[in-house]
C-alpha positions in Angstrom: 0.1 -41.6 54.4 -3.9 -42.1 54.9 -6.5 -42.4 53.3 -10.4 -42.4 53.6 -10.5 -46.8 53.9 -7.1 -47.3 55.8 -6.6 -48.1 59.2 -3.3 -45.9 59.7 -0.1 -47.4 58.4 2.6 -47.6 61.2 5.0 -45.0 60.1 7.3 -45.9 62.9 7.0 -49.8 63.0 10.5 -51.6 63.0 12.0 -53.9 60.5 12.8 -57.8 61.1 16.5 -57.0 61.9 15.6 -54.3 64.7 16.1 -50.7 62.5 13.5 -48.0 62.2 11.8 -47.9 58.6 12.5 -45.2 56.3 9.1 -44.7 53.9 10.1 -42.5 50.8 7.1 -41.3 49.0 6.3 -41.2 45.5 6.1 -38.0 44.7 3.8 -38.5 41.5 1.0 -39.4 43.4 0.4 -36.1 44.9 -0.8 -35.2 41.1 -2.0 -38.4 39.5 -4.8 -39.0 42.2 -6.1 -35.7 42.3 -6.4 -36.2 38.8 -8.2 -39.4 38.3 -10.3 -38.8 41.7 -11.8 -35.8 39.8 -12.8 -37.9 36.6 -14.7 -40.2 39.1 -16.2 -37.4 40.4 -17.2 -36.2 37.1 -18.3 -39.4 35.5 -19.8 -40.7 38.8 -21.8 -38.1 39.0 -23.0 -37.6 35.9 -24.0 -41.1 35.2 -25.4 -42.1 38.4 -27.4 -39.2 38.4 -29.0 -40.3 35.4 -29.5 -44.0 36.5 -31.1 -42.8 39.5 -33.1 -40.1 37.6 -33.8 -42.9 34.6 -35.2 -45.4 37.5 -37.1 -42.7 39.6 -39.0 -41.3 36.2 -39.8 -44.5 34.4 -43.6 -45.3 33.5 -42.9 -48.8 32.9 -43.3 -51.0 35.9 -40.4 -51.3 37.5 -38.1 -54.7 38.1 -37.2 -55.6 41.3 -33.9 -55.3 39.9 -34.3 -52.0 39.0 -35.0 -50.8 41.9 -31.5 -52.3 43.7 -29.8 -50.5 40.7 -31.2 -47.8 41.8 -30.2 -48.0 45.4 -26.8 -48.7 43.6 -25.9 -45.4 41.5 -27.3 -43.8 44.9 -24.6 -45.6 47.4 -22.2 -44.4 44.3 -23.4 -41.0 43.9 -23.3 -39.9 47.5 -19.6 -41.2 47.6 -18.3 -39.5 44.5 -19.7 -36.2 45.8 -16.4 -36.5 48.4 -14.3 -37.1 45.9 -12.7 -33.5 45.7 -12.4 -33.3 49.4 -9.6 -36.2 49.1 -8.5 -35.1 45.7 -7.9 -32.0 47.7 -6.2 -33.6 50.9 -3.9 -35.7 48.3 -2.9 -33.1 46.6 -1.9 -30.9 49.6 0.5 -33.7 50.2 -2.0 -35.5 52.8 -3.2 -32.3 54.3 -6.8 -31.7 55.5 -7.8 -28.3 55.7 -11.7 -29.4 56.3 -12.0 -29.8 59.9 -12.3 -33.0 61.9 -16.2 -32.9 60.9 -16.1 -33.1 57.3 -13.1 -35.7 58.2 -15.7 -38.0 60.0 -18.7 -37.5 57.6 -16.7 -37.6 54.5 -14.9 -40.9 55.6 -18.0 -42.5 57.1 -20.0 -42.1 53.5 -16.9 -43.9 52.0 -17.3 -46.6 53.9 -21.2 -46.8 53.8 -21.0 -46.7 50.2 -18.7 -49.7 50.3 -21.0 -51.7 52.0 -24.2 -50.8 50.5 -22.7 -51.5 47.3 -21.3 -54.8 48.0 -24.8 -55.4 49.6 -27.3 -54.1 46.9 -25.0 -56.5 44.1 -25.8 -59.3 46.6 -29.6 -58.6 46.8 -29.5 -58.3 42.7 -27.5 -61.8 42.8 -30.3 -63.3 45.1 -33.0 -62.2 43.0 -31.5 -63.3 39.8 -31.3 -67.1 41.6 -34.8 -66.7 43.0 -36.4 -65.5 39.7 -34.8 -68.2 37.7 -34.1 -71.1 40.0 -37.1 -70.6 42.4 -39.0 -69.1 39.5 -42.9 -70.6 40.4 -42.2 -70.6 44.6 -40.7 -67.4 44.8 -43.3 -64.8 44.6 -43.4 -64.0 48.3 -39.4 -63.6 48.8 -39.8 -61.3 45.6 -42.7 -59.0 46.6 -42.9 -55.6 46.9 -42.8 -55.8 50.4 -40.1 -58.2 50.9 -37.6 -55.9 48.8 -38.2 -52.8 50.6 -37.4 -54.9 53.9 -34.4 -55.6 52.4 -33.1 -52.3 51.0 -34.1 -50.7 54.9 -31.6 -53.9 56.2 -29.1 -53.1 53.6 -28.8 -49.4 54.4 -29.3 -49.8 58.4 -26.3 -52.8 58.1 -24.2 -50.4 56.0 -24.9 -47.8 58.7 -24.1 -49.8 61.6 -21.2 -51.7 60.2 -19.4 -48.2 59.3 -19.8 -46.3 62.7 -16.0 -47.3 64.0 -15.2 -44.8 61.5 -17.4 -41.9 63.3 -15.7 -42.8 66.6 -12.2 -43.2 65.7 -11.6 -40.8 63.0 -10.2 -37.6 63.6 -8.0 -34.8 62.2 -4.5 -35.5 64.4 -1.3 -33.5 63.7 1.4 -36.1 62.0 5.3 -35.6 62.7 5.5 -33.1 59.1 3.3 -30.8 60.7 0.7 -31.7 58.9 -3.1 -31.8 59.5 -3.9 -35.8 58.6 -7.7 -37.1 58.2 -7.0 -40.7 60.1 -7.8 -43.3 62.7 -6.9 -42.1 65.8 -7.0 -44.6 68.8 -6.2 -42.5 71.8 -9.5 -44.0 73.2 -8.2 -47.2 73.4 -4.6 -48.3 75.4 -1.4 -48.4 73.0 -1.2 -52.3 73.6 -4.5 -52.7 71.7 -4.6 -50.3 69.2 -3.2 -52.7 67.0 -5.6 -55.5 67.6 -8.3 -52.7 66.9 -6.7 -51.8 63.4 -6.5 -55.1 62.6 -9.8 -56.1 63.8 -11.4 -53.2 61.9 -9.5 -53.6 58.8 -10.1 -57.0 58.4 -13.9 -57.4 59.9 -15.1 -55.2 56.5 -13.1 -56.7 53.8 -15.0 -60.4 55.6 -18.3 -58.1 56.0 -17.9 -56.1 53.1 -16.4 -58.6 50.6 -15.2 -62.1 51.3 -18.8 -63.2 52.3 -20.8 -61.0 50.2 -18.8 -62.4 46.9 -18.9 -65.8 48.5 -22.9 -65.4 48.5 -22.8 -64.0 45.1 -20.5 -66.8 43.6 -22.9 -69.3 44.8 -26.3 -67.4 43.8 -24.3 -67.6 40.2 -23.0 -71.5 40.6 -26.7 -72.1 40.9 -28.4 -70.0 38.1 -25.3 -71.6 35.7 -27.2 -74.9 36.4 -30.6 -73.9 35.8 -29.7 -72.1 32.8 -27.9 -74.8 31.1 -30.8 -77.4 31.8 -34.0 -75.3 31.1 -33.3 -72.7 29.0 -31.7 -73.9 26.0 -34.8 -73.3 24.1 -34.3 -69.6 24.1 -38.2 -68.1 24.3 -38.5 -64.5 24.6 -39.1 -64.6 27.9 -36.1 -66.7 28.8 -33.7 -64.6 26.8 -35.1 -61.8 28.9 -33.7 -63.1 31.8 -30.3 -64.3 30.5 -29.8 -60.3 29.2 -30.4 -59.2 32.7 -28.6 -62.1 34.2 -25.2 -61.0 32.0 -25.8 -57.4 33.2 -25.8 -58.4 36.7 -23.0 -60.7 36.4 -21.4 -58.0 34.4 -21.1 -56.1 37.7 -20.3 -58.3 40.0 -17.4 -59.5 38.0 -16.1 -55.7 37.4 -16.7 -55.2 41.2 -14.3 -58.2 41.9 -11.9 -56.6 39.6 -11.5 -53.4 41.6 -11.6 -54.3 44.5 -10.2 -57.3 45.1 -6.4 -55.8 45.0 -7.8 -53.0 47.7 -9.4 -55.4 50.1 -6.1 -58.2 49.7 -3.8 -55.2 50.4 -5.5 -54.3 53.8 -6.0 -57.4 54.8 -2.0 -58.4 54.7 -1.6 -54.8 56.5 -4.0 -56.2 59.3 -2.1 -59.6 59.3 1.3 -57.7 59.8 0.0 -56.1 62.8 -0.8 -59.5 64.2 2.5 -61.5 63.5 0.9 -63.3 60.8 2.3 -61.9 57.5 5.8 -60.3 56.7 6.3 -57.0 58.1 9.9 -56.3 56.3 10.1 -52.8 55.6 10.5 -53.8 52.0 6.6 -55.6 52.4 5.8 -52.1 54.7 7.1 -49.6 52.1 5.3 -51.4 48.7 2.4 -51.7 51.4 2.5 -47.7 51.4 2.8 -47.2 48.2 0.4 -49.1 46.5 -2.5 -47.8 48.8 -3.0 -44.8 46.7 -3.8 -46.9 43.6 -5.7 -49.6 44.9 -7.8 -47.2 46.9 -8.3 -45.4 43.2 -9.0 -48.8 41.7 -12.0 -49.4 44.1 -13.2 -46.0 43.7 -13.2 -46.6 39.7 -16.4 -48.8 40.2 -19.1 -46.1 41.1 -18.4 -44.2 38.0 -18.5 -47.7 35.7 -21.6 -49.0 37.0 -23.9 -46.5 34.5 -22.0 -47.0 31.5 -22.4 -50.9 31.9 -26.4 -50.6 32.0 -26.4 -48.4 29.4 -23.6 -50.9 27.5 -25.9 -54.3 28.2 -29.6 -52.9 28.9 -31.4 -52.3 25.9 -34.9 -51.5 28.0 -32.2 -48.9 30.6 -31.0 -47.7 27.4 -34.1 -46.6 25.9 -35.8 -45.2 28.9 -32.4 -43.1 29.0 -33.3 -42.1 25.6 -36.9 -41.5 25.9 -36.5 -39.2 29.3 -33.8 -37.6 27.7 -36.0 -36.9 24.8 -33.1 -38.2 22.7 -34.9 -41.1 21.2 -38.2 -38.5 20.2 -36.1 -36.5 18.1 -34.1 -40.0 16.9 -37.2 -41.2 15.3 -38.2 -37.7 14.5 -35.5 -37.3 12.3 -35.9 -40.6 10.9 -39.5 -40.2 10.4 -38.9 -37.2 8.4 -35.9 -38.6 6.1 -38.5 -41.4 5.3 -41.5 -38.6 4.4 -38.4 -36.8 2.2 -37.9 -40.1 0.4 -41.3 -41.3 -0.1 -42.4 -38.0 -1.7 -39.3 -37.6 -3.9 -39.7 -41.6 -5.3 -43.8 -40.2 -5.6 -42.3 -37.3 -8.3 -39.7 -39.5 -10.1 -36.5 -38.3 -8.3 -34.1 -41.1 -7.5 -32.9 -41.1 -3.7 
């Protein structure tokens, strides 16, 4: 079975005792992901389309952190627009009928919305450390300048760091006769197509995880510091930054949640390919079949990420609000039951 982030399973990889592997598969999947990869697709694209359209339409001046939020809900919207190409492919019992194009493109924007999400959560973590730690000799790391600089190096790096995806998948023919979107390593010689998988496979959970989260958890080890010392005092400008503060720690936590199991899977598929974890067809098999749900688990996080501003943010709830026109005809209403009770108290009714 593949999928748009693995590194092709060995279907035909022997057990410790010698004996070819038999993989069973769990039918269920070939319905429940469809499923929940369409309610990602319809969530994710609903509310990242209104972060990006909330951030792109504000009058207020905008936060640097706004801006990476921004950049965010876009890395999330482009990737939940594939979503019903592999809703499709799972559901056709790992058959692509798309061509070896929309195979490529599809997985390459997967991957490039891993990174650039792991990498725009980073940024936010840095400029949380900078604004509150490095508050008075920070104004130059934090400029306009300097954060456009860095969203061109975060979407370059995500570029870059994903391309092994544009070389090496391809639509191949599998032994069911069926049309699989996978890696396919006929470029390179049979003895080192499994140093490349595991290369690959564990280069971007290090690239696109470990270190990132590594960076962040320090950022955060920092800020805990500062904001234990100085800001116990609570002014309005310090509470401010604590409520952005627990939205951004909000989502790095949530992304740790989902997708830490992906990320720990592949990496202990990578390390069977080199010797260095079990590779018992019991390990191989639970391997297989937890891939689907882990993968689902990961994808879960670009359709969360709205709902959480709008959960935490007051100021990205009211903007929301206010271009939605929601919150004019809010007050309007409440405007007018406040007319309706003033003028019945002016004539003696009781309201």
């Amino acid at each position: 079975m593949e999928h748009a982030l693995d590194y092709e399973y060995d279907y035909d990889e022997a057990s410790e005792n010698g004996t070819m592997c038999d993989y069973p598969e769990w039918e269920p999947t070939y319905s429940l992901i469809p499923v929940f990869y369409m309610l990602i697709f319809i969530l994710g694209l609903s509310g990242n389309g209104v972060v990006i359209f909330t951030v792109w339409k504000s009058k207020s001046k905008r936060r640097a952190a706004d801006v990476y939020i921004g950049n965010l809900a876009l890395a999330d919207l482009t990737f939940v627009v594939t979503l019903p190409l592999w809703a499709v492919y799972t559901a056709l019992g790992y058959h692509w009928p798309f061509g070896a194009t929309l195979c490529k493109l599809s997985s390459y924007v997967v991957l490039v919305n891993m990174y650039a999400s792991v990498f725009c959560l980073t940024c936010l973590s840095y400029d949380r450390y900078l604004a509150i730690v490095h508050s008075l000799s920070s104004g130059r790391l934090r400029s306009r300048g300097a954060m456009l600089a860095s969203l061109a190096s975060i979407w370059t790096l995500s570029a870059v760091l994903s391309l092994p995806t544009l070389v090496f998948r391809n639509t191949v023919q599998d032994e069911f006769n069926r049309t699989a979107c996978a890696m396919d390593f006929q470029l390179v010689t049979q003895k080192q197509e499994g140093l490349w998988i595991a290369g690959l496979s564990l280069s971007s959970s290090v690239l696109g995880f470990l270190l990132p989260f590594l960076a962040m958890t320090i950022c955060y080890c920092f800020i805990g510091c500062t904001v234990t010392r100085h800001f116990n005092s609570l002014r309005k400008e310090d509470q401010k930054k604590r409520r952005l503060l627990k939205i951004i720690t909000t989502l790095v936590v949530v992304f740790a949640i989902c997708w830490t199991p992906f990320h720990l899977l592949k990496s202990l598929d990578a390390l069977s390919y080199l010797d260095l974890a079990p590779s018992t067809c019991s390990v191989l098999n639970f391997l297989l079949l937890a891939h689907p749900y882990v993968t689902c688990l990961g994808y879960v996080n670009s359709c969360l990420n709205p709902f959480l501003y709008a959960f935490f943010d007051l100021r990205f709830r009211s903007q929301c609000l206010c271009l939605l026109n929601l919150k004019k005809a809010v007050h309007g209403h409440v405007a007018s039951l406040a007319t309706q009770k003033s003028e019945a108290q002016s004539v003696g009714v009781k309201v």
